[in-house]
The first five atom37 places (N, CA, C, CB, O) and aatype in JSON, in Angstrom:
{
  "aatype": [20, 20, 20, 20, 20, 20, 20, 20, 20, 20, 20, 20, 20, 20, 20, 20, 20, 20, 20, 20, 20, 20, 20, 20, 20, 20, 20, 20, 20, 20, 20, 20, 20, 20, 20, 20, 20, 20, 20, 20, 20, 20, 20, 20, 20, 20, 20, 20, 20, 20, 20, 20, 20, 20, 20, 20, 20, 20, 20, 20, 20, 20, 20, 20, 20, 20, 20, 20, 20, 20, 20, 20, 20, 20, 20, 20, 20, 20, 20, 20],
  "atom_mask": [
    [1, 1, 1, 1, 1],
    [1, 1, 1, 1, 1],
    [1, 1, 1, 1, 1],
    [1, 1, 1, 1, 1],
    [1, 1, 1, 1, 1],
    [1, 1, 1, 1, 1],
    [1, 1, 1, 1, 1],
    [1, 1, 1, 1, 1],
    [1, 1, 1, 1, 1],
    [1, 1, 1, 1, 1],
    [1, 1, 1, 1, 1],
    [1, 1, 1, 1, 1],
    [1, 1, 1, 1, 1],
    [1, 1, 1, 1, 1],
    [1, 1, 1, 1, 1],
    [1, 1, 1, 1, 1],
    [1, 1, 1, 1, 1],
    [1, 1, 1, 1, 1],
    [1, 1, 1, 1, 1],
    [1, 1, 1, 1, 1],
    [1, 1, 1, 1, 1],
    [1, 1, 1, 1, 1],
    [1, 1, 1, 1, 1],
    [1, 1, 1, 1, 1],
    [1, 1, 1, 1, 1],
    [1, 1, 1, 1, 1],
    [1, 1, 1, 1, 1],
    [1, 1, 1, 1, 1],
    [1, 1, 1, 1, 1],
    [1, 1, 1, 1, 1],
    [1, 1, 1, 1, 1],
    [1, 1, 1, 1, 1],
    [1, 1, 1, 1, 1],
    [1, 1, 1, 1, 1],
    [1, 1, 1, 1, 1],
    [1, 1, 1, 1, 1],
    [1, 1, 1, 1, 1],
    [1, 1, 1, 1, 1],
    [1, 1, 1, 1, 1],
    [1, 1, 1, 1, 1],
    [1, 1, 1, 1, 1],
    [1, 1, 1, 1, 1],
    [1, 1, 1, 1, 1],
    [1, 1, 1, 1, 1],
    [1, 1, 1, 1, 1],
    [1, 1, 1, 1, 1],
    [1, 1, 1, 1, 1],
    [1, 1, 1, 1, 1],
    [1, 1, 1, 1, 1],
    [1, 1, 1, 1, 1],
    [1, 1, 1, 1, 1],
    [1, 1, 1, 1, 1],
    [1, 1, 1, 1, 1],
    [1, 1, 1, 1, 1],
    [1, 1, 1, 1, 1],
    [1, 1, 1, 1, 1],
    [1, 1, 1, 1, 1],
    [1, 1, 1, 1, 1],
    [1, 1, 1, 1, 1],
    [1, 1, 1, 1, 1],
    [1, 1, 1, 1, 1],
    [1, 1, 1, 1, 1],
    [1, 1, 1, 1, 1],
    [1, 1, 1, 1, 1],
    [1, 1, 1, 1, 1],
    [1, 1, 1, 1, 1],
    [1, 1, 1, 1, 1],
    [1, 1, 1, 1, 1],
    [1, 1, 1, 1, 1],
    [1, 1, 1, 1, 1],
    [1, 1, 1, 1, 1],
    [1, 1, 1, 1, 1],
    [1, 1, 1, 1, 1],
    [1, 1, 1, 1, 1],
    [1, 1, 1, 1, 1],
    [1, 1, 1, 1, 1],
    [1, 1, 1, 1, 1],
    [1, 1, 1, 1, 1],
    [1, 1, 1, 1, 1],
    [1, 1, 1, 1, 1]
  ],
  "atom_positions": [
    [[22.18, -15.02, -5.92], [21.1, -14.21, -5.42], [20.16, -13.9, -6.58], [21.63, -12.91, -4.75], [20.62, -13.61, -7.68]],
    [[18.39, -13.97, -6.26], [17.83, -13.81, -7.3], [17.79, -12.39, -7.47], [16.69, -14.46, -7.34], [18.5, -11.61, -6.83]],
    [[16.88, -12.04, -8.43], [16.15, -10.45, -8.3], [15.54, -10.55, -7.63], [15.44, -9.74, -9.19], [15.48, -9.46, -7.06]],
    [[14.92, -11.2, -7.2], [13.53, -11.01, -5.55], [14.6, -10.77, -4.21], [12.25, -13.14, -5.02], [14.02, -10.46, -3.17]],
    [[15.53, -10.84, -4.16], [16.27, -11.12, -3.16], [17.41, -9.49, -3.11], [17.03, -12.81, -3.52], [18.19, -8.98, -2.3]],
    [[16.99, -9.25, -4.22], [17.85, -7.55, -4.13], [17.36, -6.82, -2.86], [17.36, -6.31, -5.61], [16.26, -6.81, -2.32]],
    [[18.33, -6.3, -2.6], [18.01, -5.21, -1.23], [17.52, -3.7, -1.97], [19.76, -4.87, -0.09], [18.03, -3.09, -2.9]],
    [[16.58, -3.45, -1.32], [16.56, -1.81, -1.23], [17.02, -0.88, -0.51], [15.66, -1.41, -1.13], [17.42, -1.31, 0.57]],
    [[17.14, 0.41, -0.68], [17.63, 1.39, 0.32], [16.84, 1.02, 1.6], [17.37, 2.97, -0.14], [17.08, 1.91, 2.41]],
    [[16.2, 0.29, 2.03], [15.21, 0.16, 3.57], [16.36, -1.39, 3.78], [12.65, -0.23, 3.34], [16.77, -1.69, 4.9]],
    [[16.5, -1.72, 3.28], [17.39, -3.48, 3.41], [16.55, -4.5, 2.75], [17.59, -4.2, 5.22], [16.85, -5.66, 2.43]],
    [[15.56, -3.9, 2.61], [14.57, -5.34, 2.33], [14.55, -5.75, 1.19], [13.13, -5.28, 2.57], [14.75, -4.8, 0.43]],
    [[14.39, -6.89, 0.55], [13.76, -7.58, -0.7], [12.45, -8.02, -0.37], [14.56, -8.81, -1.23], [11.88, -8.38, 0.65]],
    [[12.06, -7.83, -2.02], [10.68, -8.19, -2.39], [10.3, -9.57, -2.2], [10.45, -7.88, -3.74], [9.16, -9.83, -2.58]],
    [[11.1, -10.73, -1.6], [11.37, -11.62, -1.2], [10.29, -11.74, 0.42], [12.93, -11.56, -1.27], [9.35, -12.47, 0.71]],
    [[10.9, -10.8, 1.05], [10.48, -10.54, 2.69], [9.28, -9.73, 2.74], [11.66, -9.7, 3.6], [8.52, -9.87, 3.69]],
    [[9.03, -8.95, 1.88], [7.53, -8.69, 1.34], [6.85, -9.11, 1.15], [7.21, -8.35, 0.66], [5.77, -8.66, 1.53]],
    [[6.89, -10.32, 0.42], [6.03, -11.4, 0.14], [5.63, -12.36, 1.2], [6.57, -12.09, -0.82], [4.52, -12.84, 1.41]],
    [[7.0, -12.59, 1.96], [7.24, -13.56, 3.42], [5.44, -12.91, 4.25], [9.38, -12.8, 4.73], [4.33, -13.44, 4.29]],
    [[6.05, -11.36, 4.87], [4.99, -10.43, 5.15], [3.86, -10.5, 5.22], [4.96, -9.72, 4.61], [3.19, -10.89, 6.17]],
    [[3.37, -9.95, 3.77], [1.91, -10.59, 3.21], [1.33, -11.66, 3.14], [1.72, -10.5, 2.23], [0.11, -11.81, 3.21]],
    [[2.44, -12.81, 2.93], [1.91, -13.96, 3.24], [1.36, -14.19, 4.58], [2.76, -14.79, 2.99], [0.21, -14.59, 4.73]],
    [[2.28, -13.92, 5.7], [1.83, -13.89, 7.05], [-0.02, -13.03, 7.59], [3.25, -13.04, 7.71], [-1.08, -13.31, 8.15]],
    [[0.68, -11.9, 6.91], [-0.57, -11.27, 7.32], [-1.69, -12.03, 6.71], [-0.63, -9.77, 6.91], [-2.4, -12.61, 7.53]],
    [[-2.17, -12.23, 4.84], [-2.92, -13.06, 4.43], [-3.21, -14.7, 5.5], [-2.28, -13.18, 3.04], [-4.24, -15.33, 5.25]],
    [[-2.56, -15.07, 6.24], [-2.76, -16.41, 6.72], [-3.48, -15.65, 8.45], [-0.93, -17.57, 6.71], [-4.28, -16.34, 9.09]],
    [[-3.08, -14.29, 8.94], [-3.59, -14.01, 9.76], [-4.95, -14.01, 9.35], [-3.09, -13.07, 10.22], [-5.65, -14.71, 10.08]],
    [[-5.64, -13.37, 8.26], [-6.78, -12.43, 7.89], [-7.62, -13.56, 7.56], [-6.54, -11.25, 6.66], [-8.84, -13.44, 7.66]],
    [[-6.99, -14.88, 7.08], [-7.74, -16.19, 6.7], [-8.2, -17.07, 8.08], [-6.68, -17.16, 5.7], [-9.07, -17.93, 8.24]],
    [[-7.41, -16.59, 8.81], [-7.92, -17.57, 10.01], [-9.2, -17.2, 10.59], [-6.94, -17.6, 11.22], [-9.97, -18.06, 11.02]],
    [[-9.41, -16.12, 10.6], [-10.83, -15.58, 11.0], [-11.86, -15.8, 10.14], [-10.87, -14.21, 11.18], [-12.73, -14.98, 10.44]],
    [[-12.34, -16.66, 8.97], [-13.08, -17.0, 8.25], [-12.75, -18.16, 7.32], [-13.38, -16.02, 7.78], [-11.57, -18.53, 7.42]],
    [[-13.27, -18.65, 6.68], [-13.69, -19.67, 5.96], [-12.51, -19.41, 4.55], [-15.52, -19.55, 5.67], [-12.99, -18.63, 3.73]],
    [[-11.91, -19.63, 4.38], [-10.64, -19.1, 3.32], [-10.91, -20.68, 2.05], [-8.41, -19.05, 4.5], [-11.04, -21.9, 2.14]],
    [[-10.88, -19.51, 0.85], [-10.87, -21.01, -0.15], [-9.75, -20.93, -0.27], [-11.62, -21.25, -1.63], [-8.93, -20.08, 0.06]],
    [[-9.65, -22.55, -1.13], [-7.96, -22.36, -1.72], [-7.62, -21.52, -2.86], [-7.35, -23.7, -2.22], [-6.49, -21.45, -3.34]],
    [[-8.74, -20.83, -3.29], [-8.27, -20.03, -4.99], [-7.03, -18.59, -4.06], [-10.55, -18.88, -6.28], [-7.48, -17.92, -3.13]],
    [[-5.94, -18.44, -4.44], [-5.1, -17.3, -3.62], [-5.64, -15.85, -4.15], [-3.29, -17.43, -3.95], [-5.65, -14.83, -3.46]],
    [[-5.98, -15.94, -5.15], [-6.57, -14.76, -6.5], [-7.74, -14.35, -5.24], [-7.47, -15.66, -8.61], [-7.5, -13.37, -4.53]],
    [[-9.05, -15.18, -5.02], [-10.4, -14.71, -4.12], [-9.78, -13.87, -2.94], [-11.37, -16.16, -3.43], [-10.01, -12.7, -2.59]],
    [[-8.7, -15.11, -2.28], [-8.39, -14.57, -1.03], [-7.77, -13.13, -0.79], [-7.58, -15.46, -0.51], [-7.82, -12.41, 0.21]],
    [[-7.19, -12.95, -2.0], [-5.56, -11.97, -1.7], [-7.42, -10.61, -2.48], [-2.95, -12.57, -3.47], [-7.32, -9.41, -2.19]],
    [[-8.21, -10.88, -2.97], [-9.2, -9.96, -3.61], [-9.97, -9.67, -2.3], [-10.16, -10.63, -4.93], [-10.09, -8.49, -1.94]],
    [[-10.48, -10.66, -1.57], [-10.99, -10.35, -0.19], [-10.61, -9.51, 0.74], [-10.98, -11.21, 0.41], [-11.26, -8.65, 1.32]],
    [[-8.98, -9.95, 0.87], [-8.2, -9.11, 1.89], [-8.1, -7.88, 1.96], [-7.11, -9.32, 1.9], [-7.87, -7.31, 3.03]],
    [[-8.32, -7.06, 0.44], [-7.86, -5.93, -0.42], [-9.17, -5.02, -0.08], [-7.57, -6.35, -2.21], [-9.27, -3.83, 0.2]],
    [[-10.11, -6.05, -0.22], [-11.65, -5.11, -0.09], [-11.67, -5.1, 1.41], [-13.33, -5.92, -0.82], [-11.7, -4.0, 1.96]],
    [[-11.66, -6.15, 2.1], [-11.64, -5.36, 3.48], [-10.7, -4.61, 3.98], [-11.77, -6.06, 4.43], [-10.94, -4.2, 5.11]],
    [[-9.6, -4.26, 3.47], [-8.85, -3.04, 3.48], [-9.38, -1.88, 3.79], [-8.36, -2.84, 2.44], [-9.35, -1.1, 4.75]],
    [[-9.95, -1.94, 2.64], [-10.41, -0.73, 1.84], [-11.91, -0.39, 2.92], [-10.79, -1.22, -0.17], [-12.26, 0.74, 3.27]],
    [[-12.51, -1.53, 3.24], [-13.96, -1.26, 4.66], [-12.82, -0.31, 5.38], [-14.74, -3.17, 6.06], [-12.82, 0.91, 5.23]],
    [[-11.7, -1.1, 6.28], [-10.82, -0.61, 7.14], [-10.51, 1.73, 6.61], [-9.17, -2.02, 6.82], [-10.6, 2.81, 7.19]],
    [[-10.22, 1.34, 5.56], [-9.38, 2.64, 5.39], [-11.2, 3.66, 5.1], [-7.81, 2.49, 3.56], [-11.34, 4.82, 5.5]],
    [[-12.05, 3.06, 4.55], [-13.14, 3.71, 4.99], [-13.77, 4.13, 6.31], [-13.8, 3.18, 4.56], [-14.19, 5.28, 6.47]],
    [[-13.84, 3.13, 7.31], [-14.39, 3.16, 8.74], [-13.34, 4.32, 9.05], [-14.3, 1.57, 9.77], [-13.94, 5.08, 9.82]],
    [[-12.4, 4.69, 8.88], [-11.33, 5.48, 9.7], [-10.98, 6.72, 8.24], [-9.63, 4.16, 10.33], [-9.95, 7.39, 8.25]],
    [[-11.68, 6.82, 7.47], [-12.01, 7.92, 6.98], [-10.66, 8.02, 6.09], [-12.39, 9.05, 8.06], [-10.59, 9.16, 5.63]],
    [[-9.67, 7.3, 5.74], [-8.54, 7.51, 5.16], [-9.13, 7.54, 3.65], [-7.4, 6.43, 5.56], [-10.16, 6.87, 3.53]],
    [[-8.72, 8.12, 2.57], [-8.89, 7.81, 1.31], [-8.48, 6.97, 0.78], [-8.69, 8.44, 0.73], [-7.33, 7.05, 0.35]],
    [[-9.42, 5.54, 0.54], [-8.87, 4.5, 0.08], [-8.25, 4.37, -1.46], [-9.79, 3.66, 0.33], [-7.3, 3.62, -1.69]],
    [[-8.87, 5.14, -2.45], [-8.22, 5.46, -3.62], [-6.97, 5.8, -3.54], [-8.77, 6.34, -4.21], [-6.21, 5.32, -4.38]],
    [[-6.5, 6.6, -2.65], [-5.09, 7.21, -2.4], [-3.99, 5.97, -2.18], [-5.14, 8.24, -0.96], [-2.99, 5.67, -2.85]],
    [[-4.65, 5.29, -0.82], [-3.88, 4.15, -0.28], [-3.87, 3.34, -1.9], [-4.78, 3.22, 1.26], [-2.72, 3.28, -2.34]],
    [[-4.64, 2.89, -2.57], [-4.65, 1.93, -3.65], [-3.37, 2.69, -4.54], [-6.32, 1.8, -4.5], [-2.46, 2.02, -5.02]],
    [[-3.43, 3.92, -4.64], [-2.26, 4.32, -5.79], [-1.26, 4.4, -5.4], [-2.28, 5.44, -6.48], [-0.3, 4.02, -6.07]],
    [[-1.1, 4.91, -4.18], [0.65, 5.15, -3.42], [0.95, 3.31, -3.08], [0.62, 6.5, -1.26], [2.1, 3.03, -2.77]],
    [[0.02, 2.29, -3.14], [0.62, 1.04, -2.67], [1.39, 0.22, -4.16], [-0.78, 0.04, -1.87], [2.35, -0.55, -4.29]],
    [[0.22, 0.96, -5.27], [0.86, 0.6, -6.62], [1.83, 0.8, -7.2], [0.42, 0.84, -7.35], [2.41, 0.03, -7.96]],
    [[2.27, 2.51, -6.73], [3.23, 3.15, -6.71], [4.69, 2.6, -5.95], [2.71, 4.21, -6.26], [5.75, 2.86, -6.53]],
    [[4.71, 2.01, -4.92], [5.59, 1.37, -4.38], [6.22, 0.21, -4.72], [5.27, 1.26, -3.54], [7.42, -0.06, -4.61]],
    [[4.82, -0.83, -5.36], [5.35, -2.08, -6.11], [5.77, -1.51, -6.91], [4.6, -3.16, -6.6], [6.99, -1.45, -6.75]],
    [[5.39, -0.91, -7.92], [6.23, -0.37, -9.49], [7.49, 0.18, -8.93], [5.34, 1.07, -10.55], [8.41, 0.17, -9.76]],
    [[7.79, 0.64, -7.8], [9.08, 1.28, -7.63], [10.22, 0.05, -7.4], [8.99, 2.36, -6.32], [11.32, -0.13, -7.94]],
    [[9.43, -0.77, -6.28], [10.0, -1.74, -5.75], [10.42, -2.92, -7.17], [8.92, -2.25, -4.53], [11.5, -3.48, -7.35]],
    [[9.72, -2.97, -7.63], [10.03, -4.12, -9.0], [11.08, -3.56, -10.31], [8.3, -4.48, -9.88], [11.74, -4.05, -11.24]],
    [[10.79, -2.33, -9.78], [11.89, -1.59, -10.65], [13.06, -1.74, -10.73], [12.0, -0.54, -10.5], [13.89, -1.73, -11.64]],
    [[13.06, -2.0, -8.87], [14.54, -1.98, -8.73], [15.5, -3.12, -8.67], [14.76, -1.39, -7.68], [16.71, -2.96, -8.48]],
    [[14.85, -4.45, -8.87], [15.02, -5.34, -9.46], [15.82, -5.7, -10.45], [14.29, -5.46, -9.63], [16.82, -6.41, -10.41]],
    [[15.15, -5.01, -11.65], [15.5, -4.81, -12.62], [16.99, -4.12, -13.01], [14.56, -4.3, -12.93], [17.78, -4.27, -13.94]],
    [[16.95, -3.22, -11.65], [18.89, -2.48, -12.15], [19.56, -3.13, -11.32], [19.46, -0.57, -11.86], [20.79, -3.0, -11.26]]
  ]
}
């Protein structure tokens, strides 16, 4: 078993996270013109997020730190 494949207290690995995002990223690409650079795409996805968490008034700064906050937790735990 790798480190991507560690479970967390939820069951999941950072493994099935990735699975996830990938999915969703291939949802969010089908509706437009998607290059192959993954860096543009996965930067695109992030900013229209952020339209999203604006239109609906959420604080997108917030969402950006508690999501950073989770990878750093999540990669942490990896590590033990």
């Amino acid at each position: 078993m790798s480190v991507e494949d560690v479970l967390d207290e939820t069951g999941h690995s950072n493994n099935e996270r990735a699975a996830w995002a990938e999915e969703a990223l291939a949802a969010y690409l089908s509706g437009k013109k998607d290059e192959e650079d993954i860096e543009a795409n996965l930067t695109d996805l992030v900013a229209d997020l952020l339209h999203l968490a604006a239109a609906n008034k959420v604080d997108a700064a917030l969402v950006l730190r508690r999501a950073w906050d989770h990878y750093a937790y999540e990669k942490r735990l990896e590590a033990t």
